[in-house]
C-alpha positions as CSV (number, residue, x, y, z in Angstrom):
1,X,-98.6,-110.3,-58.8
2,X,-98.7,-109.0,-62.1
3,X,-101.6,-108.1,-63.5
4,X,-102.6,-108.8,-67.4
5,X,-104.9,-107.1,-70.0
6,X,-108.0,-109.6,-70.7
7,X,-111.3,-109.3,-72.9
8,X,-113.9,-108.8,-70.6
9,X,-116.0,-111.6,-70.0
10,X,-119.3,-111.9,-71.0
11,X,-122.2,-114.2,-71.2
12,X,-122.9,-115.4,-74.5
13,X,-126.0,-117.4,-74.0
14,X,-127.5,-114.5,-72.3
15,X,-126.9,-111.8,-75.2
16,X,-128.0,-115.0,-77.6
17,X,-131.0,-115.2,-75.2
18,X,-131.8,-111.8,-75.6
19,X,-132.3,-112.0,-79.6
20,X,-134.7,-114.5,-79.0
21,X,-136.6,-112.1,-76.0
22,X,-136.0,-108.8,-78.2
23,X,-137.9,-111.2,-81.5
24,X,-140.8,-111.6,-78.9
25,X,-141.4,-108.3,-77.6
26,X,-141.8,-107.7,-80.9
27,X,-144.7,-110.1,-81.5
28,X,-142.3,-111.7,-83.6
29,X,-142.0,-115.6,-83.9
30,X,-138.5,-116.9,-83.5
31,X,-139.0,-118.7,-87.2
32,X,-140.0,-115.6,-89.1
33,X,-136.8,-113.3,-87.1
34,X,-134.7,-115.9,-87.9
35,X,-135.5,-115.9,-91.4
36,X,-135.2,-112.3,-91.9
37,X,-132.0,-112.0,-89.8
38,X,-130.5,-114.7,-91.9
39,X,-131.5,-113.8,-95.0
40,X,-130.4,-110.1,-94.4
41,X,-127.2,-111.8,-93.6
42,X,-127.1,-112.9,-97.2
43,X,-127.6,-109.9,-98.3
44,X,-125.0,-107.9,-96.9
45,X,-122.6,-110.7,-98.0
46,X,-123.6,-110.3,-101.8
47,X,-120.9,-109.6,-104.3
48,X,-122.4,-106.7,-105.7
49,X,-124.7,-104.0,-104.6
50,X,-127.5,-106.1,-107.8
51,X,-129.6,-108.6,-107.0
52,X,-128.7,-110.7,-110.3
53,X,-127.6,-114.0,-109.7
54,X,-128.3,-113.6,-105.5
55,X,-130.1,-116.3,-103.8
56,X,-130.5,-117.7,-100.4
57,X,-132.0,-120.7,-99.0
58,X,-133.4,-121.8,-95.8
59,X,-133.8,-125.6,-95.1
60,X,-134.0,-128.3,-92.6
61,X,-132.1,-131.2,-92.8
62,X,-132.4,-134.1,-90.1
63,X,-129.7,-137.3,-90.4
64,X,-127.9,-139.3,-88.4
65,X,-125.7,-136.6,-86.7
66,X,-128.9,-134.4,-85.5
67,X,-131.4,-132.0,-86.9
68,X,-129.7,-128.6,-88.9
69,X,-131.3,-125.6,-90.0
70,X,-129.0,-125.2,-93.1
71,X,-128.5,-121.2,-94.9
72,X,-127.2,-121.2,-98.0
73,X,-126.8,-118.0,-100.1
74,X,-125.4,-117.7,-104.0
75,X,-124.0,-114.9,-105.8
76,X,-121.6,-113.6,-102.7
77,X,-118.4,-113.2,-101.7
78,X,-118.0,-116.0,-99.3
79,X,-115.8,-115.6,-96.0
80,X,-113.1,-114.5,-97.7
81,X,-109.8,-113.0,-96.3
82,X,-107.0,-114.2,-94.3
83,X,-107.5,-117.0,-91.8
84,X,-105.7,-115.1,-88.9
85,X,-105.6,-116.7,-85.4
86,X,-107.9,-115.4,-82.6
87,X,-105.4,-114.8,-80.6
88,X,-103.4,-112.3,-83.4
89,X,-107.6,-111.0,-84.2
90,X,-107.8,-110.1,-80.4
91,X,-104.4,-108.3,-80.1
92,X,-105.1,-106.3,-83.0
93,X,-108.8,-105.2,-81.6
94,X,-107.2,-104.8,-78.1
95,X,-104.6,-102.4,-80.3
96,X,-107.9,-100.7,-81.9
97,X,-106.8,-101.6,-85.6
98,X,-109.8,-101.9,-87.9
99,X,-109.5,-105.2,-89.7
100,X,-110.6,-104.5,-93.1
101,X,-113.8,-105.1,-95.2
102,X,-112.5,-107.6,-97.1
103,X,-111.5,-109.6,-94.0
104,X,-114.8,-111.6,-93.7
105,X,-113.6,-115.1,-92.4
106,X,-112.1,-112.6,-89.1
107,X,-115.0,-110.4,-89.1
108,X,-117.6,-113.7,-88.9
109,X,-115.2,-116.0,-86.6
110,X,-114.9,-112.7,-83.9
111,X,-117.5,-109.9,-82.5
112,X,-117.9,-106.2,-83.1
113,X,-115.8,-105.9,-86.4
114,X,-117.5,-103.7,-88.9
115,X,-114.3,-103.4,-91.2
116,X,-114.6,-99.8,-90.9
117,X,-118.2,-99.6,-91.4
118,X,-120.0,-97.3,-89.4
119,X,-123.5,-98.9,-89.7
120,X,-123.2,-102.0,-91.9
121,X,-122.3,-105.7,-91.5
122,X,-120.3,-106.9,-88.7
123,X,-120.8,-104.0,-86.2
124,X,-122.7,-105.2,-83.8
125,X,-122.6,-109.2,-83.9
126,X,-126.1,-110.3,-83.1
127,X,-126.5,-110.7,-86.6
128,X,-124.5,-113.8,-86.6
129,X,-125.4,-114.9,-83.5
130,X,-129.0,-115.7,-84.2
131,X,-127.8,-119.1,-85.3
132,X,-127.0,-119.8,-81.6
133,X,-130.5,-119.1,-80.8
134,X,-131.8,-122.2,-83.4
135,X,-129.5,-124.1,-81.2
136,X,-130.5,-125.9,-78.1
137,X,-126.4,-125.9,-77.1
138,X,-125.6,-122.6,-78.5
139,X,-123.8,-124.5,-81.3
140,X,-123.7,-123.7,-85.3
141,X,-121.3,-124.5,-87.7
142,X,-120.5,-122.6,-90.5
143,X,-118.7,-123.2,-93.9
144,X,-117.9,-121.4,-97.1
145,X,-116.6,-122.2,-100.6
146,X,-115.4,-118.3,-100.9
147,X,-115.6,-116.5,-104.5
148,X,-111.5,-117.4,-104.5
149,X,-112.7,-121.0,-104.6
150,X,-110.7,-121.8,-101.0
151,X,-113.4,-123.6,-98.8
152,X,-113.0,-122.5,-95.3
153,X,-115.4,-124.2,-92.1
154,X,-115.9,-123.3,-88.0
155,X,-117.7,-123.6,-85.2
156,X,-119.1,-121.4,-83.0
157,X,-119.8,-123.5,-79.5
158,X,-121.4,-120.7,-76.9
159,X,-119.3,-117.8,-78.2
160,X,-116.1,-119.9,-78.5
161,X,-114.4,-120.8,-81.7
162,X,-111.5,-122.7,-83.3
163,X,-108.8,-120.3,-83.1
164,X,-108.1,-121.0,-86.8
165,X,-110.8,-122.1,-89.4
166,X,-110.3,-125.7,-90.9
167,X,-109.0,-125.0,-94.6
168,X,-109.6,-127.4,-97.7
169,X,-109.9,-130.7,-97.3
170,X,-109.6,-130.3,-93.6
171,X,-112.8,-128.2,-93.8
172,X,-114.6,-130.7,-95.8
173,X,-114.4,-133.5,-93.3
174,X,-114.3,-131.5,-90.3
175,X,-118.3,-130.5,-91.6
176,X,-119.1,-134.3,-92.8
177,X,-117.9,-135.6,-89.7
178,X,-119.8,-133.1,-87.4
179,X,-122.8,-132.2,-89.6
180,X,-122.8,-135.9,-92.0
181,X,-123.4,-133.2,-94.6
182,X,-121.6,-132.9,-98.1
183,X,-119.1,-129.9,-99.3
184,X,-120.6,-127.2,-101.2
185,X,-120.1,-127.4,-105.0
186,X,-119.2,-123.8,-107.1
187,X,-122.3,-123.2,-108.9
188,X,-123.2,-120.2,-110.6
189,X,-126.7,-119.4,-111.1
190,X,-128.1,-117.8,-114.7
């Protein structure tokens, strides 16, 4: 038999379980970690290192599709970056090449690429995964009109993505017809 090379496996709802167990053994309420992991998110995604024309907001929207916690943040970069295919993302990590800083949309679809940071965003994944734990099926979609005005959308379902993100108008109704909600608009704030 020949034998193959293979990601290990791992549990996803178990390390996504484990945010939510590491928030209380804090004496943390899964709400108020949420909003702090999310909103530092948003932070390390801003375009500059200013806080000038930065926002982010937290809401709750409930339609016909479901109930969403939606995050929005302003004055950022956006997933920006190539949209390279899992597969290619995965054969590159298994090579030990460093996908780049600037390669967002990878960094955010994948786990445990810090684009050669050695402490900041993207290195350990459980940032990003703490939308999981809002989830009851480990599900969160995600979407992004990127500072190169491409709009890009995903989903993560229990640690599995598309292996390439939905681009334009693709991404637009791949998020209505999931989410029922509307594409984000370019707005800059003053």
């Amino acid at each position: 038999m020949n034998k193959i090379m293979t990601p290990i496996p791992q549990n996803y709802k178990n390390n996504v379980n484990w945010i939510l167990g590491a928030y209380t053994d804090a004496g943390v309420s899964f709400p108020n970690g949420f909003q702090k992991d999310a909103i530092q998110n948003a932070v390390g995604a801003r375009k500059t290192n200013k806080w000038r024309n930065w926002s982010c907001n937290i809401s709750l929207i409930t339609n016909e599709h479901g109930t969403f916690v939606v995050v929005e943040d302003c004055g950022t970069l956006g997933l920006i970056g190539q949209n390279i295919p899992a597969e290619e993302v995965s054969e590159k990590m298994a090579r030990g090449e460093q996908l780049s800083s600037d390669e967002r949309l990878v960094r955010f679809s994948s786990m445990f690429n810090s684009g050669n940071n050695t402490t900041g965003s993207g290195l350990f994944g459980a940032g990003k995964s703490v939308y999981s734990v809002a989830s009851t099926t480990y599900t969160y979609y995600y979407d992004s009109l990127r500072s190169d005005n491409k709009y890009v959308a995903n989903l993560n379902r229990c640690g599995q993505v598309l292996n390439v993100a939905h681009e334009g108008d693709e991404a637009y109704r791949f998020i209505k017809d999931k989410t029922g909600l509307e594409k984000k608009i370019l707005t800059e704030l003053v």
